[in-house]
C-alpha positions in Angstrom: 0.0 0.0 0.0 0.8 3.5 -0.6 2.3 5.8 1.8 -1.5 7.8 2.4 -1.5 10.9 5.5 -4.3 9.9 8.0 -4.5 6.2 6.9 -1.2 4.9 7.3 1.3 7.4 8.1 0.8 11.1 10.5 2.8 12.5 7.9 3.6 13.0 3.9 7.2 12.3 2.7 7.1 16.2 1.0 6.6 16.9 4.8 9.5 14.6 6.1 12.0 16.0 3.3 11.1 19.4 4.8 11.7 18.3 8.4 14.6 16.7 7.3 16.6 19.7 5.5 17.2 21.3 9.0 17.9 18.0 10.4 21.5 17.0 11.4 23.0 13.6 10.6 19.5 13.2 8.4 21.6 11.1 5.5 20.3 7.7 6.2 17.3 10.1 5.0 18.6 12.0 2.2 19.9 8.6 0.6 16.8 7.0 0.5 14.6 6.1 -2.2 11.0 7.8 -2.2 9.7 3.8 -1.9 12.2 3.2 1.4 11.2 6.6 2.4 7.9 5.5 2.3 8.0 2.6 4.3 10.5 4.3 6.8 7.5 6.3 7.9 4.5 3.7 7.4 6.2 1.8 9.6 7.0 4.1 12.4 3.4 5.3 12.3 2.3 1.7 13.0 5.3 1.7 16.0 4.0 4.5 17.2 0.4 3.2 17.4 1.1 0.5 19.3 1.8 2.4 22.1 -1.0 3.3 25.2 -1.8 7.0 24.8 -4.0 8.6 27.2 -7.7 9.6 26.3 -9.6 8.0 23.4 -9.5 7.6 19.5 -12.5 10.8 18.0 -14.5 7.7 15.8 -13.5 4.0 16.7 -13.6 3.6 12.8 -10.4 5.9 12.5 -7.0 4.2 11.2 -4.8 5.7 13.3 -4.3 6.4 17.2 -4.8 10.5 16.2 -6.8 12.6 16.7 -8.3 11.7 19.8 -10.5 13.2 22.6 -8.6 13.8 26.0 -5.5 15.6 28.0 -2.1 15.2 29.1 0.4 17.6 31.2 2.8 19.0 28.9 6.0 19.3 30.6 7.7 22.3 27.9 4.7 24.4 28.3 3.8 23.3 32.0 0.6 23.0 31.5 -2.6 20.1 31.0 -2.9 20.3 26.5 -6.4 19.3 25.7 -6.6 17.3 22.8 -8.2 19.2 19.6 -10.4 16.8 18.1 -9.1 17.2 14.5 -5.3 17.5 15.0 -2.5 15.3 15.4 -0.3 17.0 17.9 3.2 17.9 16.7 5.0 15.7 19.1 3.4 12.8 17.5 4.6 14.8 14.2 8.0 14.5 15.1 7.8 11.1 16.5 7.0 10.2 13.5 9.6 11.7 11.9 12.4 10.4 14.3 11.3 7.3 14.3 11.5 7.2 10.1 15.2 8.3 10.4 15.6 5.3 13.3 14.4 2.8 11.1 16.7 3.8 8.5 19.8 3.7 10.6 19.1 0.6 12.0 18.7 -1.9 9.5 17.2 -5.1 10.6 15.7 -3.4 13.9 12.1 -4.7 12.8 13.9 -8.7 12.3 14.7 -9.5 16.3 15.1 -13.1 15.2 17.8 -13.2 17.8 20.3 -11.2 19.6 24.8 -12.0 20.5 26.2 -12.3 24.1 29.3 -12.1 22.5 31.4 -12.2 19.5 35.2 -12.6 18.6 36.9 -12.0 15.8 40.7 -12.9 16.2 42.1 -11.3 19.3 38.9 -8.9 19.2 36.0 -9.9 21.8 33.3 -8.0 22.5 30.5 -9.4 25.1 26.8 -7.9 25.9 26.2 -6.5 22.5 23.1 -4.3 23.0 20.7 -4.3 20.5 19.2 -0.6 19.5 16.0 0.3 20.9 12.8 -0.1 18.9 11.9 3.1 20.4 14.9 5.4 20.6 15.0 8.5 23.2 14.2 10.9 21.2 11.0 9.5 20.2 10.2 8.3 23.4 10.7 12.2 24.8 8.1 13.3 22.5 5.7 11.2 23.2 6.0 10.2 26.6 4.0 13.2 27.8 1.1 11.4 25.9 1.2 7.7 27.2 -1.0 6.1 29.9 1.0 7.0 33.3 1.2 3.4 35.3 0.7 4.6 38.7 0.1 2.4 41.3 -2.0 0.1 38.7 -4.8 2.6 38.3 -5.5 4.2 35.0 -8.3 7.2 34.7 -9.7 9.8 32.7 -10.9 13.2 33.7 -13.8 14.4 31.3 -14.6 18.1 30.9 
C-alpha cells in the first residue's frame, strides 16, 4: 500500500524531506529512495500506534491512534494540552519523523530473530552486544507526555 496521511502514516514524505533539511546527521534520510522513504514512515506510524496514549480515539472507525478526545500535562509548556479533536499533535509529528530516520539507521531493527552475548573475531572480543531500541530516546521524549502514566495500577480519565 501506498504511503497515504491519516490512513497509514501522521505525515507526507514532502513533509519529512522538509523536516529533514534542518535536520543534522539526516543522510540515512537524504539517501533514501522515495519507496524506502515510504516505508521508513508507514512503519513508524504503526510503532508509534502501538503504544498506550492517554484519552480515546474521535471515531472508533479511524485508522490511526490521532486525533483523539482527551488531556495530558505538557512538561515544555507546564501546562494540562487538551486534545483538539481534528489534529495530530506535533509531538506525535516528530515522533513520527524520528522514528522514520531510526528505522533507516538501523537496519534489521524490525527482524529481532535473535540477539549475540558475545562475539570474537581474532584477538577482538566484544560481550553484551546491545541491540538498538525499537523506540529510541528521542522518540520516546516526545511522546511520553502522551502515554498512559502506570501509577500504582490505576488508569483514569478526567472528562470536561
Amino acid at each position: 500500500m501506498a504511503l497515504v496521511k491519516d490512513t497509514n502514516s501522521y505525515v507526507t514524505r514532502a513533509s519529512a524531506d522538509t523536516y529533514f533539511e534542518d535536520r543534522l546527521d539526516a543522510s540515512a534520510w537524504n539517501d533514501a529512495t522515495d519507496a524506502i522513504k515510504d516505508q521508513a514512515l508507514i512503519t513508524a506510524t504503526q510503532l508509534l500506534d502501538n503504544q498506550q496514549f492517554t484519552g480515546y480515539m474521535v471515531a472508533s472507525d479511524q485508522a490511526l491512534a490521532f486525533p483523539r478526545v482527551g488531556e495530558y500535562f505538557d512538561p515544555r509548556v507546564g501546562a494540562i494540552v487538551i486534545f483538539e479533536s481534528d489534529v495530530v499533535p506535533d509531538r506525535i509529528i516528530t515522533a513520527n519523523y524520528e522514528m522514520s530516520l531510526h528505522l533507516l539507521n538501523n537496519s534489521g531493527l524490525m527482524d529481532d530473530t535473535g540477539t549475540v552475548r558475545s562475539l570474537v573475531v581474532g584477538d577482538i572480543e566484544l560481550e553484551y552486544i546491545k541491540n538498538p531500541s525499537k523506540i529510541p530516546n528521542i522518540v520516546t521524549q516526545f511522546i511520553q507526555p502522551l502515554l498512559v502514566q502506570a501509577s500504582s495500577g490505576n488508569m483514569w480519565f478526567r472528562a470536561n
